[in-house]
KOLDO-733957 format. One record per residue (C-alpha): residue in three letters; x, y, z; residue number from 1. Coordinates in pm, 1 decimal. Example, Ala and Ser with C-alpha at 12.3 -4.5 7.8 and 13.67 -1.06 7.14 Angstrom:
REM residues 2
REC  residuo        c1        c2        c3  num
REC      ALA    1230.0    -450.0     780.0    1
REC      SER    1367.0    -106.0     714.0    2
END
This chain:
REM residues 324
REC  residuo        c1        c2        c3  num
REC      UNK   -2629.6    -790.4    3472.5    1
REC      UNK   -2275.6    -694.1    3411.6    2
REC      UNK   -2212.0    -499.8    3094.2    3
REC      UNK   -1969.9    -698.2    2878.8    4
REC      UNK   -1840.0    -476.5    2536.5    5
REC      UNK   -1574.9    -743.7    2503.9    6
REC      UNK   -1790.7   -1005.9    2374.9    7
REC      UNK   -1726.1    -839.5    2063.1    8
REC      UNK   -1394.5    -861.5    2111.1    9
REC      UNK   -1333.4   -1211.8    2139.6   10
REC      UNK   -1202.7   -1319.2    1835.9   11
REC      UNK   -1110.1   -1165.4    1439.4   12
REC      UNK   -1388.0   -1236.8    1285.1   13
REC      UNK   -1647.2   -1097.2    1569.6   14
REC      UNK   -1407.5    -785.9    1538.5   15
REC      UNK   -1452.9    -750.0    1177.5   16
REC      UNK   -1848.9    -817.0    1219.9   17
REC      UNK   -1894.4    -547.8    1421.5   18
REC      UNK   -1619.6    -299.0    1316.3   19
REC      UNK   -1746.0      62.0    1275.9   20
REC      UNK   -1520.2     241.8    1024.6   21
REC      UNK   -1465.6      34.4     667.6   22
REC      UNK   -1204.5     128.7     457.8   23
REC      UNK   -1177.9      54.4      84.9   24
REC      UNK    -905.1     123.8    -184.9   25
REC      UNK   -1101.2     356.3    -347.1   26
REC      UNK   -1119.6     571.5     -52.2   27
REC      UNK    -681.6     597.3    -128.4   28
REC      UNK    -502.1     839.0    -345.3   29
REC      UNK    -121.4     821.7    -430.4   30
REC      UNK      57.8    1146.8    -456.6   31
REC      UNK     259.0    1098.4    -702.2   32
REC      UNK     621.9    1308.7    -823.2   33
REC      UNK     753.5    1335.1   -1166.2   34
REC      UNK    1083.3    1512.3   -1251.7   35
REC      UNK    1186.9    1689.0   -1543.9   36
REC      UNK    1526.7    1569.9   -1669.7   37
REC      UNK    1573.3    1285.1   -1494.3   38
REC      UNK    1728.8     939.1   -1632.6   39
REC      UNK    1470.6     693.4   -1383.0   40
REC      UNK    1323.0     679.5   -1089.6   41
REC      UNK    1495.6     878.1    -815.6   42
REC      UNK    1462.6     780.6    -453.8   43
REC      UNK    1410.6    1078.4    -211.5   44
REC      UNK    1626.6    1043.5      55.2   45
REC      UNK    1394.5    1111.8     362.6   46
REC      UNK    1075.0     913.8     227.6   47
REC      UNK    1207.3     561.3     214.9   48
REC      UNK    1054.4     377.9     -77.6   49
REC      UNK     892.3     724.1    -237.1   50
REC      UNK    1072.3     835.3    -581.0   51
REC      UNK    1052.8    1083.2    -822.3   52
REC      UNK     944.7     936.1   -1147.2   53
REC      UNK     994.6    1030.3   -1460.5   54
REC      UNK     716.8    1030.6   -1776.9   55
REC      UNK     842.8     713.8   -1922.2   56
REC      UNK     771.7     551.4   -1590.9   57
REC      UNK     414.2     745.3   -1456.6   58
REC      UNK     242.9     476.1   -1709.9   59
REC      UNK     314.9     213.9   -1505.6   60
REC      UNK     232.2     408.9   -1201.1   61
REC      UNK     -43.0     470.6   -1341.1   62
REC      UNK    -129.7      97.1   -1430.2   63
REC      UNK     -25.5     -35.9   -1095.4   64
REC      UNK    -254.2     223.5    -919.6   65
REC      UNK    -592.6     138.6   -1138.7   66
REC      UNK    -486.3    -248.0   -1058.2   67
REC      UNK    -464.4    -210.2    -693.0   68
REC      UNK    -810.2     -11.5    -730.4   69
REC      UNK    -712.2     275.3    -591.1   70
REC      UNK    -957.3     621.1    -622.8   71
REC      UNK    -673.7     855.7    -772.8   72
REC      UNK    -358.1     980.9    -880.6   73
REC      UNK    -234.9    1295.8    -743.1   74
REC      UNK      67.0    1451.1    -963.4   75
REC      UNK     340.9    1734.0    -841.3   76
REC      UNK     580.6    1818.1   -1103.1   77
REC      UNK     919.9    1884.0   -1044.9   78
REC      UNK    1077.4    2127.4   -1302.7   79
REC      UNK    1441.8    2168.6   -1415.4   80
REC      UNK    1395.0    2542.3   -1445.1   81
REC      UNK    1192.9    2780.9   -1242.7   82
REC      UNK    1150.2    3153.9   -1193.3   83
REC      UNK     966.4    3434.0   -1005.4   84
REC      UNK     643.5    3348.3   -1172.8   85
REC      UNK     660.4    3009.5   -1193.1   86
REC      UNK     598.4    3010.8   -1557.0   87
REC      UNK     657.4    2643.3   -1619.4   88
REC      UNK     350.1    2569.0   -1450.7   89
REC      UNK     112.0    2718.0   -1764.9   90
REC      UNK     338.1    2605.5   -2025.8   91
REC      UNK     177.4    2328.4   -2228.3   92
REC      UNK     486.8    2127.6   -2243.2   93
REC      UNK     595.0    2211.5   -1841.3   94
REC      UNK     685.5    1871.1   -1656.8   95
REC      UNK     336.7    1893.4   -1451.4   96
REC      UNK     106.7    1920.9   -1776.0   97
REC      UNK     274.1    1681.2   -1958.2   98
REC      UNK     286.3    1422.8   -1678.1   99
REC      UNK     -98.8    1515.7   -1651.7  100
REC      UNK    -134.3    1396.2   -2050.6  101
REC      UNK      86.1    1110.5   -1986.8  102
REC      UNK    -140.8     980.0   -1678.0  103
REC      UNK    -472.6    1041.8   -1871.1  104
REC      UNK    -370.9     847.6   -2180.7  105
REC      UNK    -239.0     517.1   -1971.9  106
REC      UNK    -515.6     554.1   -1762.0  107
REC      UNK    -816.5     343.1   -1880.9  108
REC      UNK   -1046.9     525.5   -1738.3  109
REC      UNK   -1086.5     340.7   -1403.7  110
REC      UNK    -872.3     586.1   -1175.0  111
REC      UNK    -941.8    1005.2   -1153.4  112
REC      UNK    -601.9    1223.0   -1215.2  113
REC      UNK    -570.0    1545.8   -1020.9  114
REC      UNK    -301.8    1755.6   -1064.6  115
REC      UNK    -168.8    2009.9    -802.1  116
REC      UNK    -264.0    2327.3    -825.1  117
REC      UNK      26.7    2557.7    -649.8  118
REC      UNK     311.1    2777.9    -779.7  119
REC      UNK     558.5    2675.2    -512.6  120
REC      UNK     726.5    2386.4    -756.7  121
REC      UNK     778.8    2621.5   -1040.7  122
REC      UNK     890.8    2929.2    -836.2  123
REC      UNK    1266.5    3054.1    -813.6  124
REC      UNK    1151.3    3180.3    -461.8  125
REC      UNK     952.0    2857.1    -353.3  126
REC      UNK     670.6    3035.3    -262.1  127
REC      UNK     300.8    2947.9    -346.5  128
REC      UNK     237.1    3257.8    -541.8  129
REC      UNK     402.9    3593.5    -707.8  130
REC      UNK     560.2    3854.2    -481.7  131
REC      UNK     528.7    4197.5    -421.4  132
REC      UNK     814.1    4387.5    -466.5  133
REC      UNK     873.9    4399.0     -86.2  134
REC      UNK     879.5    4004.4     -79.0  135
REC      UNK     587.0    3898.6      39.9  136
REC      UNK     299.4    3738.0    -127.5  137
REC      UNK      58.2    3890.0    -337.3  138
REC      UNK    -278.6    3710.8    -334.1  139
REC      UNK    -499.8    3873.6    -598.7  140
REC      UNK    -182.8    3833.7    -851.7  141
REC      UNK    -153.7    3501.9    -748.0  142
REC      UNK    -543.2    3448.7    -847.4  143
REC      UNK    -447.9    3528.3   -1200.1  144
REC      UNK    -180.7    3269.4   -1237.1  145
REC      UNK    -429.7    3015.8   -1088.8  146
REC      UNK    -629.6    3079.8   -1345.8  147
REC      UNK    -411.0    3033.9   -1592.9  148
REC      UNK    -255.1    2710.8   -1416.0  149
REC      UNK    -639.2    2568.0   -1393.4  150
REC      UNK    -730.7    2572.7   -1757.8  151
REC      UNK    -376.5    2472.6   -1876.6  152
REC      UNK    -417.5    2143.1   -1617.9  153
REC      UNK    -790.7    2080.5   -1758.7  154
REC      UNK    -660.2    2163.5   -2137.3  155
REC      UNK    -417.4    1840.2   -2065.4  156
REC      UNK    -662.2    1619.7   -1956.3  157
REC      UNK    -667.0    1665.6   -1487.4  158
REC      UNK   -1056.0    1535.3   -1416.9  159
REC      UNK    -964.5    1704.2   -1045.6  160
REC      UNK    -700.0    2072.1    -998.5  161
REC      UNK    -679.9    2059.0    -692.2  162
REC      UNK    -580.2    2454.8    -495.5  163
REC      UNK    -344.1    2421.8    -262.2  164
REC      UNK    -209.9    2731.3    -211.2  165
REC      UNK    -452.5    2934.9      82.3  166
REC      UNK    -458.9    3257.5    -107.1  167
REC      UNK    -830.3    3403.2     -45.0  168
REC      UNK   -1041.1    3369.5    -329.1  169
REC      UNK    -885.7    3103.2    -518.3  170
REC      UNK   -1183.6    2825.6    -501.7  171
REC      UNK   -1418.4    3118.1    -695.5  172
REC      UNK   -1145.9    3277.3    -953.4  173
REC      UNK   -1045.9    2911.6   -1070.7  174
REC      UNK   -1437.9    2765.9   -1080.0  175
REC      UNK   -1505.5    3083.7   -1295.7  176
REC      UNK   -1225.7    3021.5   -1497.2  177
REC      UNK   -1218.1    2663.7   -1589.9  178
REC      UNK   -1600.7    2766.9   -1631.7  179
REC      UNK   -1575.1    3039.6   -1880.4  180
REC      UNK   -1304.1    2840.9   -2058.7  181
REC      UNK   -1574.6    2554.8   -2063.9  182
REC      UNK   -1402.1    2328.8   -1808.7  183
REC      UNK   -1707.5    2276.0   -1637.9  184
REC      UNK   -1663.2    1929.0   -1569.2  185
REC      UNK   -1367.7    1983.0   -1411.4  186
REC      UNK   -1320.7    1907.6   -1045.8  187
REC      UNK   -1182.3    2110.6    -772.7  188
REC      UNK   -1031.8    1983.6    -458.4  189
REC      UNK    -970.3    2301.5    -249.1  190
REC      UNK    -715.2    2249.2      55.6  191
REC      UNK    -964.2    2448.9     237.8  192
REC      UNK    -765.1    2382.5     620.8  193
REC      UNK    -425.8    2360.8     480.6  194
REC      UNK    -197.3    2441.1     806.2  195
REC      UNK     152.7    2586.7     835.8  196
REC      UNK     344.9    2280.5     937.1  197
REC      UNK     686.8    2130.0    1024.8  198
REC      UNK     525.5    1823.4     872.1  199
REC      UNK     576.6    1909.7     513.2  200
REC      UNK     990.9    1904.9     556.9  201
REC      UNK    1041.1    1603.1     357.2  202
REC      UNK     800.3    1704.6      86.7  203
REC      UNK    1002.5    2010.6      17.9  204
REC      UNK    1295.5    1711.7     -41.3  205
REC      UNK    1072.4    1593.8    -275.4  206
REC      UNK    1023.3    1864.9    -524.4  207
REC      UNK    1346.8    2026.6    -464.2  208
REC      UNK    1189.2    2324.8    -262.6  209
REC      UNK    1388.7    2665.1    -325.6  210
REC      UNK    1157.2    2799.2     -10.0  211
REC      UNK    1377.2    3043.5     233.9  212
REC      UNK    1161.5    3152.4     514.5  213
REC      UNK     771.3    3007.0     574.0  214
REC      UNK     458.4    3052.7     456.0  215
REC      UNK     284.6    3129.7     772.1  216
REC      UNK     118.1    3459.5     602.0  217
REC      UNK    -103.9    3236.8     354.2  218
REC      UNK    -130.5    2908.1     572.1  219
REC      UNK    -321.8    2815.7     935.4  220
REC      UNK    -180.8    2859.1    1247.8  221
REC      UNK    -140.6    2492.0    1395.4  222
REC      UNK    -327.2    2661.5    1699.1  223
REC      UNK    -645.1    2764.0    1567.9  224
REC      UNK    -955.5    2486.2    1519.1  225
REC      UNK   -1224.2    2660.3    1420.9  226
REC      UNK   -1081.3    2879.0    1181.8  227
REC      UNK   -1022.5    2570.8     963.5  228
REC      UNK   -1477.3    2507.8     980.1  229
REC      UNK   -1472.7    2888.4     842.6  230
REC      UNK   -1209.4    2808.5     537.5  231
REC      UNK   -1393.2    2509.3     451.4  232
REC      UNK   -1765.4    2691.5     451.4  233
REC      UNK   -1587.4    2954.7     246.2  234
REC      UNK   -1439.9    2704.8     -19.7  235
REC      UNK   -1798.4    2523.4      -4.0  236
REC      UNK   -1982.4    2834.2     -81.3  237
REC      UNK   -1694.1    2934.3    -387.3  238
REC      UNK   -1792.0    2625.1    -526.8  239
REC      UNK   -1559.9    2352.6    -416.3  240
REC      UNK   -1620.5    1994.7    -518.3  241
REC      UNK   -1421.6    1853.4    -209.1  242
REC      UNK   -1281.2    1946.6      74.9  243
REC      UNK    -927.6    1907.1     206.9  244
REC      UNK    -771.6    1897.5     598.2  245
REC      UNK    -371.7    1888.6     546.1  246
REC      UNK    -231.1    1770.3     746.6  247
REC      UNK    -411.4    1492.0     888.0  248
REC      UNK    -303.9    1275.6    1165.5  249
REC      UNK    -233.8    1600.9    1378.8  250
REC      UNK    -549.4    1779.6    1303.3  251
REC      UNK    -806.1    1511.5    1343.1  252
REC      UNK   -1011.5    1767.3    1530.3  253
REC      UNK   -1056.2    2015.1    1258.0  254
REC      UNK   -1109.9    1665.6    1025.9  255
REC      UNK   -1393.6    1606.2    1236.9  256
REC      UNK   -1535.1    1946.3    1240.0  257
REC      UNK   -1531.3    1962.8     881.1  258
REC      UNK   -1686.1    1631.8     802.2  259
REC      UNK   -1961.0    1726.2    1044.1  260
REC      UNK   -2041.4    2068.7     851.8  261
REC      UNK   -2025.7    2017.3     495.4  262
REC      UNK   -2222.0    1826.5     237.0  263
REC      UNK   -1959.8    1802.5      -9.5  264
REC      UNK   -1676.2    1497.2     -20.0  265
REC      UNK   -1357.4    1591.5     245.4  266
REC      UNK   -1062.6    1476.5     230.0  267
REC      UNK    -710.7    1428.0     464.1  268
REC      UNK    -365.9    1413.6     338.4  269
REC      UNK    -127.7    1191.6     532.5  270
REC      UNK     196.4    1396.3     447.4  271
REC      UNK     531.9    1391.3     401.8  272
REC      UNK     618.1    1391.4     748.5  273
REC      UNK     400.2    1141.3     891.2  274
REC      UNK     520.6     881.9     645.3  275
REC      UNK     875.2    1013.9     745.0  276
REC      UNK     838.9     938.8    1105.0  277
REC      UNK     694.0     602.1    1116.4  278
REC      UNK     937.7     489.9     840.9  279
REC      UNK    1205.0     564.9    1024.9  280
REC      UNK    1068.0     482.5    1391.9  281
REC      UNK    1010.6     112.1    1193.0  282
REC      UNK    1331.8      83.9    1037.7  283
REC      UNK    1484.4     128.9    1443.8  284
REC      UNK    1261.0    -168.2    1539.4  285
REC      UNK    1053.3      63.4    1794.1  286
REC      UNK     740.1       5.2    1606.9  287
REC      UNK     528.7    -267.2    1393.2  288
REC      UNK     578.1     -81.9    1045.3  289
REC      UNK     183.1    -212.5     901.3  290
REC      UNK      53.8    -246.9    1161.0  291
REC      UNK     107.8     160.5    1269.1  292
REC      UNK      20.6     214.7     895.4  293
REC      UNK    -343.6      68.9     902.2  294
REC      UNK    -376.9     213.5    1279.3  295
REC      UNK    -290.9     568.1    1115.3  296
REC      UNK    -497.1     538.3     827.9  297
REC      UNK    -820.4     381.4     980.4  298
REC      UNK    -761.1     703.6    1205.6  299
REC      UNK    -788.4     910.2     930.8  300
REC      UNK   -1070.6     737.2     791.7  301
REC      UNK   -1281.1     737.4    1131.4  302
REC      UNK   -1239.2    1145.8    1227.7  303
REC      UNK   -1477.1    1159.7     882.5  304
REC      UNK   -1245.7    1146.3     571.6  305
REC      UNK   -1397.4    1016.5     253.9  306
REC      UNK   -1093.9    1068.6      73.6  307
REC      UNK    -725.6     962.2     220.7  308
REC      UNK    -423.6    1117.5      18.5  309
REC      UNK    -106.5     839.2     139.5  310
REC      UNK     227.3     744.0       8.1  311
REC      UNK     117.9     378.0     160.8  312
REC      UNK    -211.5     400.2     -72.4  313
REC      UNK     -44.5      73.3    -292.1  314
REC      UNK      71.7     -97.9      24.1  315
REC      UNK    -268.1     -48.6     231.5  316
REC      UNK    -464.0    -151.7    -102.4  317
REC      UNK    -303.1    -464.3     -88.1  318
REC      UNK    -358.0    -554.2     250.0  319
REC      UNK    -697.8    -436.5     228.7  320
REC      UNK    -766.2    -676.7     -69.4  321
REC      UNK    -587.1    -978.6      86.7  322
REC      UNK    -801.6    -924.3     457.6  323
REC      UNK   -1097.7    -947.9     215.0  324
END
């Protein structure tokens, strides 16, 4: 007897019978950017078909993305005014905790609204937290404006804060925290394996980095694996609610090794510069634009995450919904 795996290959519908990984629009979350100042939507120049909204247009984000039946909203704010603290990020009426009110009121109730947790938007340095006075960063400082940033994001509403800075420590200052302040409802999504990457360039685009230098102090080195199973245990045992590998397509390894280890939800962020590249490798005719979009996703999906962070999320909803 000859072995024969491509008798379930033989047609769509035996494929789809016996496909292993399943992918659903709740499993999606759009990032989503909202500027301060701004007249409408603003396209960003390297992510083609990604703007910067506005808060008199996030409600029909918003609306669209509970339609489509996606899992979440994730909201970056992009101020008109920053400085060394990055003070607009705990101000009740900064761009990011106002967008978070905004969301939670259109929202019906049938989508979950994180907010980013970070400094780098709001500092005049672009870094993720407040410098020493010999420039670098200082993390137990930084802790205390996380803090602060936490309860102001829960006081407006976030169901998820999600810590994306690496500084040591911040999964247990922030649970304690929102906690104390009694936010104890309130999610955290730690980027527990959050690497130092070329991939972010057309992020920083995005929310008008003022970054000079890197952040390879506070971030992963792209070379180390396992060190990204330690961050996550460490985030785990602070008292994270999920997990986060970021990026994802280029560290499905470490995706993998986390899934495997931990008994809380993990998630992957497709970023910046993976949408970048296969945007512009489709617009040159080199590649099938949807279908490398549902190859790179389903990737994502089967290296273990339960929770996919896309700019596609709308588009793949769609085509997940009319595939049936």
């Amino acid at each position: 007897m000859k072995d024969r795996p491509r008798r379930l290959r033989t047609n769509a519908a035996m494929r789809a019978l016996t496909r292993e990984t399943h992918l659903h629009p709740r499993d999606l979350v759009l990032p989503v950017f909202v500027r301060e100042g701004a007249g409408g939507a603003l396209p960003i120049r390297s992510m083609p078909g990604v703007v910067q909204h506005t808060l008199d247009t996030l409600p029909d984000v918003v609306a669209t993305v509970e339609a489509a039946g996606l899992g979440g909203i994730m909201l970056f704010g992009v101020p008109e005014h920053r400085d060394a603290t990055g003070s607009g990020a705990t101000d009740p009426d900064g761009i990011l905790n106002r967008a978070i009110a905004v969301a939670v009121t259109a929202s019906t109730g049938n989508t979950v609204v994180m907010a980013d947790l970070c400094l780098d938007e709001f500092t005049d340095h672009g870094h993720c937290g407040v410098l020493t006075s010999d420039g670098g960063v200082d993390n137990d400082s930084t802790l205390v404006r996380y803090e602060e940033m936490a309860i102001a994001q829960a006081r407006a509403g976030a169901a998820v804060v999600g810590l994306s800075g690496m500084m040591d420590g911040q999964v247990r200052a922030v649970r304690a925290a929102l906690d104390d302040a009694g936010f104890t409802d309130t999610a955290i999504l730690a980027y527990s394996a959050k690497y130092a990457s070329a991939f972010y360039g057309p992020f920083r685009d995005a929310v008008e980095s003022t970054l000079d230098g890197d952040r390879r102090t506070y971030q992963m080195d792209y070379a180390n694996r396992v060190e990204g199973s330690r961050e996550a245990d460490l985030d785990v045992l602070e008292g994270a609610d999920i997990v986060m590998v970021k990026p994802a397509m280029s560290y499905l390894d470490v995706l993998a090794d986390v899934a495997d280890r931990v008994d809380v939800p993990v998630a992957a962020y497709q970023v910046s510069g993976e949408y970048a590249m296969i945007e512009a490798a489709a617009a040159h005719g080199w590649i099938n634009r949807n279908a490398a979009i549902m190859e790179s996703v389903h990737s994502i999906r089967r290296a273990g995450a339960t929770i996919i962070f896309t700019y596609w999320a709308l588009e793949v909803a769609t085509w997940l919904k009319d595939n049936g």
